[in-house]
C-alpha positions in Angstrom: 140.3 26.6 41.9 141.3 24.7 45.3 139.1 25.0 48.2 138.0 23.0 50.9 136.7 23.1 54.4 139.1 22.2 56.5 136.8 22.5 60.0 133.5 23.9 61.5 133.4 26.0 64.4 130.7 26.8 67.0 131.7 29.2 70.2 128.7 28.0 72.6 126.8 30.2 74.9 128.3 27.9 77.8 131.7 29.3 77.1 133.0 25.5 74.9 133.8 25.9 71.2 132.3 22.8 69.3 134.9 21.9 66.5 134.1 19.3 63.5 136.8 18.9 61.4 136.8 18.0 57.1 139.8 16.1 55.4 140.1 17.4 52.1 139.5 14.5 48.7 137.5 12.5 51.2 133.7 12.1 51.7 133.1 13.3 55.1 130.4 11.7 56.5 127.8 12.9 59.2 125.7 10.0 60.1 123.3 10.0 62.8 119.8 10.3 64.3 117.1 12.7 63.6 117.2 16.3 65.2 121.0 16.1 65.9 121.7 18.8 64.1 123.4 17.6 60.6 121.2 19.5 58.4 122.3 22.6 60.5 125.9 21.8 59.3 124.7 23.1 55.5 122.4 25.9 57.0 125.7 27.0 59.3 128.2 26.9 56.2 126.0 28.9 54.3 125.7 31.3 56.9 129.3 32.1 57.3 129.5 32.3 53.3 127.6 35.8 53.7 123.8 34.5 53.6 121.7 37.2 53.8 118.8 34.8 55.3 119.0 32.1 57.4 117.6 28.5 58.2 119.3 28.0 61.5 116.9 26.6 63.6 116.8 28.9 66.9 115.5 25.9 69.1 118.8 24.1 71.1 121.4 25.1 67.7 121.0 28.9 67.4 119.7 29.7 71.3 122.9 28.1 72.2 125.5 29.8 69.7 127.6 33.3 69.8 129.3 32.9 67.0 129.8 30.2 63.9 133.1 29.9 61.9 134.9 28.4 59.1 139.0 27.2 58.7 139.2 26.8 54.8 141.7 26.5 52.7 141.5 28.8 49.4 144.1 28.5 46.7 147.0 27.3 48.9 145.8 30.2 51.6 144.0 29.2 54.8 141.4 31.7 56.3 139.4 31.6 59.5 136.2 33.2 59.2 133.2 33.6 61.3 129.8 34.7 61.9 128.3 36.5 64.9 125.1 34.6 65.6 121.9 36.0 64.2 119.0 37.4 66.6 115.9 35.8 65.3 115.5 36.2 61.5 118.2 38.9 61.5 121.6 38.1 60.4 124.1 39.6 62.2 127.2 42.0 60.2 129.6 41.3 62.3 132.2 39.7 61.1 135.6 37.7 62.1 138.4 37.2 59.7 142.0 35.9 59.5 144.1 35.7 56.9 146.3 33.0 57.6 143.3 30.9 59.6 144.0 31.4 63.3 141.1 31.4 65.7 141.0 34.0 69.2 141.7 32.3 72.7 137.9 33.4 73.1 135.1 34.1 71.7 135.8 35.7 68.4 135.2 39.8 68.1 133.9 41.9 64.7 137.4 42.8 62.7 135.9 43.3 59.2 132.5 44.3 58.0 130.6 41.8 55.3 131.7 44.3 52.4 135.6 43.6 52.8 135.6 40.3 53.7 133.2 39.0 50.5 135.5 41.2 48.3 138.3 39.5 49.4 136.9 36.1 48.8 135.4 37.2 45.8 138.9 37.9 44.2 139.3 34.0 45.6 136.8 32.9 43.4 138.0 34.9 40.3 135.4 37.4 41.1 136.4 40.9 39.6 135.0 44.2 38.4 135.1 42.0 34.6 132.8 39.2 36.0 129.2 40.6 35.6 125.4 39.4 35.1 125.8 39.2 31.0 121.9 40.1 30.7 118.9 41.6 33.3 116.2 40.2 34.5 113.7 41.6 37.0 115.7 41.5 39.8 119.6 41.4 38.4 120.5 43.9 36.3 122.6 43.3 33.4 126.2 44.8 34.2 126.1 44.1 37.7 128.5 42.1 39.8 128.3 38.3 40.3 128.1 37.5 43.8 130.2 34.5 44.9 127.2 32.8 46.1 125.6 32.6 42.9 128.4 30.1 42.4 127.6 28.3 45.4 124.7 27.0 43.7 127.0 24.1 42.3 128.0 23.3 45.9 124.9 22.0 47.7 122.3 19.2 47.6 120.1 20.0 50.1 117.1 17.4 51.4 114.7 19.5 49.9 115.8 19.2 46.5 117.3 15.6 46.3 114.3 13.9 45.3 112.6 17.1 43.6 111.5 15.8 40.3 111.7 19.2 38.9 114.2 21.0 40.6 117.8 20.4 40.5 119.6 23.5 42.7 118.7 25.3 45.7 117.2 28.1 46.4 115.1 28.6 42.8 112.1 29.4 45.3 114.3 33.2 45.3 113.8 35.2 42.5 117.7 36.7 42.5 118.9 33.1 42.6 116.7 31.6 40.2 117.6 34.9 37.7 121.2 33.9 38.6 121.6 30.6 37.7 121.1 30.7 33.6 123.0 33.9 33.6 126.1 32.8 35.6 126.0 28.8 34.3 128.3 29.2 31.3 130.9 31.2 33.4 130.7 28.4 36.2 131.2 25.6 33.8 133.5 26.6 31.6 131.3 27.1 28.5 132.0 30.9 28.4 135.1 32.9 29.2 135.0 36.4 31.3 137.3 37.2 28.1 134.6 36.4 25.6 131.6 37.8 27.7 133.7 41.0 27.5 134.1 40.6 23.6 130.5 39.5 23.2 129.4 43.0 25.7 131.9 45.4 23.3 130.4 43.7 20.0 126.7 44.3 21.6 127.6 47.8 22.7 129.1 48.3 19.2 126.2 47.0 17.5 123.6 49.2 19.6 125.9 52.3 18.6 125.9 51.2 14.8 122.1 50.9 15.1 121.8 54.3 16.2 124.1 55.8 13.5 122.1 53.9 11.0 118.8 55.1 12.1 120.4 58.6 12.6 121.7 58.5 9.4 118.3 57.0 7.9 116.7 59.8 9.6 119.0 62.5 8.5 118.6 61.5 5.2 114.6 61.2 5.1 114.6 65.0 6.7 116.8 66.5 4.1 115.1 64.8 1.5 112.0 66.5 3.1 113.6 69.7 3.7 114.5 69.8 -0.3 110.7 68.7 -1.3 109.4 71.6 1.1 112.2 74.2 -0.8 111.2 72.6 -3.9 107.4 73.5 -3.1 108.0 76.7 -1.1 110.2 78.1 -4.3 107.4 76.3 -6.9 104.6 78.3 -4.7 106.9 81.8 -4.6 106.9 81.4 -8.5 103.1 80.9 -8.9 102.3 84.0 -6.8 104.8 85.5 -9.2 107.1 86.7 -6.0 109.9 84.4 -7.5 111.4 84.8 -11.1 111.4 81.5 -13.2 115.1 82.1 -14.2 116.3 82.1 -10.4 118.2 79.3 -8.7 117.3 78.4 -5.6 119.7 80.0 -3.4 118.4 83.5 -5.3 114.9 82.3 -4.5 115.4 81.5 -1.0 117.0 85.5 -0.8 113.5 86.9 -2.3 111.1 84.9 0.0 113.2 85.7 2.9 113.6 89.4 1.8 109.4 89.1 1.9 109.0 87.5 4.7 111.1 89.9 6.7 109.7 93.0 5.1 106.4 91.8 5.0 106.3 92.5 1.3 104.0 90.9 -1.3 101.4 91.5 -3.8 101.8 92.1 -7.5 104.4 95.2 -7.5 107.2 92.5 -7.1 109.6 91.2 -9.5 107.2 88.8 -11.7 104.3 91.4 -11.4 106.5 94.2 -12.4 108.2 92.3 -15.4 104.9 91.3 -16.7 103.8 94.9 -16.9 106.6 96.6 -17.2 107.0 94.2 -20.6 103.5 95.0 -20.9 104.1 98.8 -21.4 106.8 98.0 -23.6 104.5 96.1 -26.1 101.7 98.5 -25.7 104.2 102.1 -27.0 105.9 99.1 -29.9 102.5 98.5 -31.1 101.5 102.6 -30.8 104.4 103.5 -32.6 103.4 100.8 -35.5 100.1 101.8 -35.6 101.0 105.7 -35.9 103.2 104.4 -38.5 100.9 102.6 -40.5 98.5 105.3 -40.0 101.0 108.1 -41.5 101.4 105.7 -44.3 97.7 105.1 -44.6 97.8 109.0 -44.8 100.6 109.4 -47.2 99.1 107.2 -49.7 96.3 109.3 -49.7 98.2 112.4 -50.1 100.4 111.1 -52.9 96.8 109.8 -54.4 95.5 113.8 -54.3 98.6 114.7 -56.1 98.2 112.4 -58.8 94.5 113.7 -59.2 96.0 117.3 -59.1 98.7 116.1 -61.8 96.3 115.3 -63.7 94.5 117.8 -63.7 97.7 119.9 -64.9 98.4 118.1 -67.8 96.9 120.6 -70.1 99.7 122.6 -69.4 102.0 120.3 -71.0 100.0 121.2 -74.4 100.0 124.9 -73.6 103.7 124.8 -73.8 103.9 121.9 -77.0 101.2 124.7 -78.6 102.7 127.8 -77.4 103.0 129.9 -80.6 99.2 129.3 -81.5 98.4 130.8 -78.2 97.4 134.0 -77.2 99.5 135.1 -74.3 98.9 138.2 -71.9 101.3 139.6 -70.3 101.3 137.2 -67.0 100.7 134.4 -69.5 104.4 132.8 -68.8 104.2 133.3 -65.3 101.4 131.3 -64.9 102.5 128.3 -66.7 105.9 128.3 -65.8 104.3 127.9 -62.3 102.2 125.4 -63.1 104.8 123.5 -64.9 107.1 123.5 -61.6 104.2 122.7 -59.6 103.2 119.9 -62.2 107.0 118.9 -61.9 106.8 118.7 -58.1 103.6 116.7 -58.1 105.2 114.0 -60.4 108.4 113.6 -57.8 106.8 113.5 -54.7 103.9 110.7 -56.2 106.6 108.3 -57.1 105.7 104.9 -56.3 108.4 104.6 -53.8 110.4 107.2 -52.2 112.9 107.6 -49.3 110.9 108.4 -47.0 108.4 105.2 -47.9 111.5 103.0 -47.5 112.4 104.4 -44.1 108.9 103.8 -42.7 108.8 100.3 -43.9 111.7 99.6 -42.4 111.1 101.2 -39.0 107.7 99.2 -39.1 109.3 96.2 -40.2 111.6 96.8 -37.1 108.8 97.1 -34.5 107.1 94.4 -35.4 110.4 92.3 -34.6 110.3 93.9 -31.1 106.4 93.5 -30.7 106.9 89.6 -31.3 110.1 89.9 -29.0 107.7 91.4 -26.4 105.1 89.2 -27.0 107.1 86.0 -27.1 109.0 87.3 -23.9 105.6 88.0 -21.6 103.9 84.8 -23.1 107.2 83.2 -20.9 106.0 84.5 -18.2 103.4 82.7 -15.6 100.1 83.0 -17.8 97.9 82.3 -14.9 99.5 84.8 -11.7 98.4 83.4 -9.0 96.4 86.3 -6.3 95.7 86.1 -2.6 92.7 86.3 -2.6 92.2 87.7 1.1 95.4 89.0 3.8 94.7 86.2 5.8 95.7 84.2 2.6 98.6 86.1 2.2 100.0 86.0 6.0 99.0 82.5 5.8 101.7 82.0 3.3 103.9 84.6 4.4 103.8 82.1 7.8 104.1 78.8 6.2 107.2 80.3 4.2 109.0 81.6 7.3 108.7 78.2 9.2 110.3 76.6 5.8 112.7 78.7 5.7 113.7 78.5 9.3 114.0 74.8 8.5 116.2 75.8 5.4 118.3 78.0 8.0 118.7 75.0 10.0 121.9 73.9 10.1 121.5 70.5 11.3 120.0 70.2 8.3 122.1 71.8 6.1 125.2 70.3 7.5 124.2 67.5 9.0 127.5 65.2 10.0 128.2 62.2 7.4 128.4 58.8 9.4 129.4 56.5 6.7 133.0 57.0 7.7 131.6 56.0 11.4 129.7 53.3 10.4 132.3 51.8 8.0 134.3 51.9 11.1 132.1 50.5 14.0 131.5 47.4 10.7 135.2 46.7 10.6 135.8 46.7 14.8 132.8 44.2 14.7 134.0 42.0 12.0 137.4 42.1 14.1 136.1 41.3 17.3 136.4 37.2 17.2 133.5 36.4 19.6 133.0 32.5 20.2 129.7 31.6 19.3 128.3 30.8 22.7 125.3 28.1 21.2 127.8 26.2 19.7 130.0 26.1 22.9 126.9 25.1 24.6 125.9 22.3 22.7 129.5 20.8 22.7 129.0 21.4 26.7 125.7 19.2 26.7 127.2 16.5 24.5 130.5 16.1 26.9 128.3 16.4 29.6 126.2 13.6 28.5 129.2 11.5 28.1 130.1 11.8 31.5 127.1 11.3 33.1 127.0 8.1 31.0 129.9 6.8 32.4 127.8 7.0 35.7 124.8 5.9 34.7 126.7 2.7 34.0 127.9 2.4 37.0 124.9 2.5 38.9 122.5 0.7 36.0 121.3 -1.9 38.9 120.0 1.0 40.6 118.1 2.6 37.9 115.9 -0.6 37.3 114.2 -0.1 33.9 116.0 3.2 32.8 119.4 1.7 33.6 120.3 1.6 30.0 118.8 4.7 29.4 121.1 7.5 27.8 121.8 10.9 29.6 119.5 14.1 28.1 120.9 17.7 29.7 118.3 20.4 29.1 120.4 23.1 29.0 117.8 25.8 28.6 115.8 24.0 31.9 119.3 23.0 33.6 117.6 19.9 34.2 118.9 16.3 33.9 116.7 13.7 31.8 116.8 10.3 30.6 116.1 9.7 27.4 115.4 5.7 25.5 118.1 4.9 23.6 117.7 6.0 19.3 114.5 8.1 20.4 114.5 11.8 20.8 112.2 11.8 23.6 112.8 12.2 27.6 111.1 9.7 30.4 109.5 10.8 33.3 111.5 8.3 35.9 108.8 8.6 38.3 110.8 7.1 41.6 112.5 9.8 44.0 114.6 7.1 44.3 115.8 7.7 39.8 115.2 11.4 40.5 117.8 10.9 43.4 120.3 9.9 41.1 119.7 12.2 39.0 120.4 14.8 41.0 124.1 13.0 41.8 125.0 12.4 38.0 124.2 16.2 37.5 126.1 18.1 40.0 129.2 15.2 39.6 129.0 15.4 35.9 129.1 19.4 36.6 132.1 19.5 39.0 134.0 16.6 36.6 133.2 19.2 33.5 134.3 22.0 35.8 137.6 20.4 36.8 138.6 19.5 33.0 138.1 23.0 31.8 140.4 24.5 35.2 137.3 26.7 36.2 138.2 29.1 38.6 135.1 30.2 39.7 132.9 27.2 41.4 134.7 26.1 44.3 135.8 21.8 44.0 133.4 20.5 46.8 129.7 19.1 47.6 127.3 19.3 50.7 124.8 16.4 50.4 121.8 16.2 52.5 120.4 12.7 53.2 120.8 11.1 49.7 119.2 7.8 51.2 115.8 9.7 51.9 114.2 7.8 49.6 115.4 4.1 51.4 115.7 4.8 54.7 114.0 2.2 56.4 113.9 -0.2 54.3 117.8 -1.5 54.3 118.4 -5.4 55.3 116.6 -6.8 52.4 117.7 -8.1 48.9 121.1 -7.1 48.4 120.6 -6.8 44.3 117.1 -5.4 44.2 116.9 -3.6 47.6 117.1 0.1 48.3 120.5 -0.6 50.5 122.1 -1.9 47.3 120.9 1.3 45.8 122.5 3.1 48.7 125.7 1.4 48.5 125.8 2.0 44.6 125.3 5.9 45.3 128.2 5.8 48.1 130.2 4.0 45.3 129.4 6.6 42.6 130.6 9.3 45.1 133.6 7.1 46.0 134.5 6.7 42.3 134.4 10.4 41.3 136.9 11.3 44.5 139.3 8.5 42.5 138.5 10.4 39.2 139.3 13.5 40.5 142.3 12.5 42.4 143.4 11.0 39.5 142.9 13.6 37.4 145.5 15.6 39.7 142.3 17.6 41.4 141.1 17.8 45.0 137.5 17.2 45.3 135.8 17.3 49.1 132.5 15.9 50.0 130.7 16.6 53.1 127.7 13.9 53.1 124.4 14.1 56.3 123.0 11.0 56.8 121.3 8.3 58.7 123.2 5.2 57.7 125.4 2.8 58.7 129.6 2.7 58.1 129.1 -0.7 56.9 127.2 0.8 54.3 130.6 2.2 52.5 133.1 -0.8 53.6 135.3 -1.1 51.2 134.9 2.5 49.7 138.6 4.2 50.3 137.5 7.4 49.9 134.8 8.0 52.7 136.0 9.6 55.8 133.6 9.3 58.9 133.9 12.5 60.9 131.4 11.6 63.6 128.2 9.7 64.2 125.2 11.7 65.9 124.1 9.1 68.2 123.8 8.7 71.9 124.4 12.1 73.3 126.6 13.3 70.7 125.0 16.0 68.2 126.2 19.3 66.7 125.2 21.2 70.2 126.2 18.3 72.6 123.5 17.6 75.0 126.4 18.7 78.1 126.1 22.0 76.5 122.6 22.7 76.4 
């Protein structure tokens, strides 16, 4: 990205427009008394850059102000925009802007509300609909879009920070700024892509889905295995009431409950019930029928027995007819023992151990006793223990409990519930195709280049840094804090001086930019506004040129000097805008410091004339 500030405009109450101008891969420096109005300078740019709060002070600056502006230079494109003053606390929405940087004869009127104008600057910055907070907090919401001054962060140094020992950007003390910074740091320096955030948001938005297929599925599964227990039971249940046959499947069975629950019928009459006596009845008229059998043959016996005794009784007949000439006959004599003979005869035949008609009982006995021990064997099949309802309420109980089961059984949800291994299989293989750079990794070879390079100043200003000056550099990238560390130990020092902390603050934000600039980021714009780095010396100058704070002064002027030459060198333009107190003898010799203009007698950012 190319940007700088080419000027700073002010249209004054009195009618004058006050004009500072920036060169671009210089260090522009504002040097100057107190209250002159140099901090304003950082308070004003941030103003025009769509603040949505403001630090202007109202005394002499603000009361005396209509409007503030800006001339920069974005990507080869110059703009001039401007600010309508604010009224108190309240910024103002009115809003100047021209595209190819020209300024009105007069005081500057509204052309573009706040909306437009940031859009168009956000596209500047590589801002689009694809750039968005990767993850929420309690104030950004994950998804959303990345305001262009969340990358601003990179671009300021402000005296309130410079010597923090534990701060290292502006504005932390606001919780949107403070959420922004971790979320939009690896966009800013290059660590992450807007490419791979977009990958890492499909792969998480794929991975959420496939969770909720799996516990879907999972689910699905657990309530059809339930659903089959409960048809199991429901069926087992119908069975031991005897309303269900053993020999039915469970479709059948689920016809008979259902049949009972919607006719209300129950109770002993059906099928089981009936089987058991109808089989019943069966057995009883089998075992009649053998028992009337046996009896007749019981009886028959005892007939044939009489006959025998009545044969026997007739044997004398058989001498009667051997001694039939020695007897003396009457007249009916032959009659009568022909007819005994025949009856004799008779007797004999039908007391024959077995006849016919012996045979054919036998056998029809023999035959229902096979169908008695059919029966038998046939209703001991049955359920030998029919289970009763004991009251109604028992019965509508169960009739109840069945109809909710089968209501689930008639669920279809259930029944045909939707297979998502296909979908799964799927939502694995887009996953496994999705070729996401491991972010942690990226990090750490982040912090390890960024150590090297801070390295590279820490050597350069080891006089300054006293004891730490052979210290190594330690980036806390989860804190985005700089540290020093011992060399060959593991553990940080606390520097103690807001002179060291100073410095640190410098190596960060130039190690930063110089990471920034060798990955081509797009999105942090190439220059720094540094409030009063000599804060911690000022006052103190004129004394030993190796061990005094002016030497340290001079050594940060030279580290700001030497990363203008790295940048220029590296082909990249780099501008510095520097408010401060010193001296230009302090940079003699420094080619890369620009002096824009000195605060001092009479002259400020509102010159006294104007007031």
């Amino acid at each position: 990205m190319k940007f700088y500030i080419e000027s700073l405009h002010l249209w004054l109450a009195s009618g004058q427009r006050r004009t500072i101008t920036f060169l671009p891969n210089k260090i522009n420096v504002i040097t100057g008394d107190s209250h002159t109005g140099k901090t304003a300078i950082l308070e004003i740019i941030d103003y025009c850059l769509f603040a949505s709060k403001h630090r202007i002070s109202e005394s002499i600056i603000n009361e005396n102000v209509r409007w503030y502006g800006l001339r920069i230079h974005v990507n080869d494109r110059v703009y001039a925009l401007a600010r309508r003053a604010p009224v108190g606390t309240t910024p103002s929405s009115s809003y100047y802007f021209s595209s190819v940087g020209d300024w009105p004869d007069m005081v500057p009127t509204a052309n573009i509300n706040e909306s437009a104008l940031k859009k168009l600057l956000s596209a500047e910055f590589g801002i689009d609909q694809d750039v968005k907070i990767p993850f929420g907090g309690s104030v950004l919401q994950a998804g959303s879009r990345i305001s262009l001054r969340y990358f601003l962060l990179f671009n300021t140094i402000s005296q309130n920070i410079i010597t923090h020992s534990d701060q290292f950007f502006d504005k932390q003390d606001q919780d949107r700024y403070r959420e922004a910074l971790p979320r939009i740091f690896d966009i800013a320096v290059g660590i992450d892509t807007v490419e791979n955030i977009l990958k890492r948001e499909k792969r998480d938005e794929l991975e959420r889905r496939l969770v909720r297929l799996e516990k879907l599925s999972a689910k699905t599964d657990e309530k059809r295995t339930q659903f089959h227990a409960q048809l199991a039971e429901t069926i087992a249940q119908g069975r031991a009431y005897g309303l269900v046959s053993d020999d039915s499947d469970a479709d059948a069975s689920i016809v008979v409950l259902q049949r009972m629950v919607n006719e209300m019928e129950s109770g002993p009459e059906l099928h089981v019930s009936a089987q058991y006596e109808e089989m019943s009845s069966q057995l009883y008229a089998v075992s009649r029928k053998i028992r009337g059998l046996q009896k007749f043959t019981a009886e028959y016996a005892r007939h044939k027995s009489t006959l025998t005794d009545t044969a026997d009784s007739l044997k004398p007949i058989k001498y009667l007819w051997e001694n039939y000439e020695e007897t003396i006959r009457t007249s009916v004599f032959d009659d009568i023992i022909q007819n005994l003979s025949n009856g004799l005869q008779q007797i004999k035949t039908a007391t024959a151990k077995r006849t016919p008609l012996d045979s054919n009982v036998a056998d029809l006995i023999k035959s229902l006793e096979t169908e008695r021990q059919r029966l038998q064997k046939d209703l001991e099949a049955l359920p030998s223990d029919i289970d009763g309802f004991g009251t109604d309420k028992e019965k509508y109980i169960f009739i109840g409990e069945t109809k909710a089961k089968l209501e689930l059984y008639a669920d279809q949800d259930v029944k045909t519930a939707a297979d998502n291994s296909a979908e799964i299989a799927k939502i694995e293989a887009q996953i496994d195709d999705l070729m996401v750079l491991p972010a942690n990794d990226r990090q750490d070879h982040f912090t390890q280049a960024l150590d090297e390079v801070i390295q590279d100043y820490i050597a350069l200003t080891e006089v300054a840094l006293g004891n730490y000056g052979n210290y190594r550099s330690a980036f806390n990238y989860g804190e985005k804090k700089l540290h020093l560390r011992k060399p060959k130990t593991a553990s940080t020092e606390n520097v103690g001086s807001s002179s060291n902390h100073m410095f640190l603050h410098l190596f960060l934000f130039l190690g930063l930019h110089e990471m920034i600039m060798r990955s081509d980021g797009i999105h942090v714009a190439p220059f720094l506004i540094i409030d009063q780095f000599s804060r911690p010396y000022w006052g103190d100058d004129d004394q030993d040129v190796n061990q005094s704070d002016v030497a340290k002064v001079k050594l940060a002027l030279k580290l700001l000097d030497q990363f203008i030459t790295t940048a220029n060198e590296m082909g990249k333009g780099f501008q510095m805008i520097v408010f401060e107190h010193i001296n230009p003898r302090y940079w003699e010799g420094l080619h890369n410091v620009h002096l824009v203009e000195t605060f001092r007698d009479g002259n400020a950012l509102i010159p006294f004339t104007a007031e």
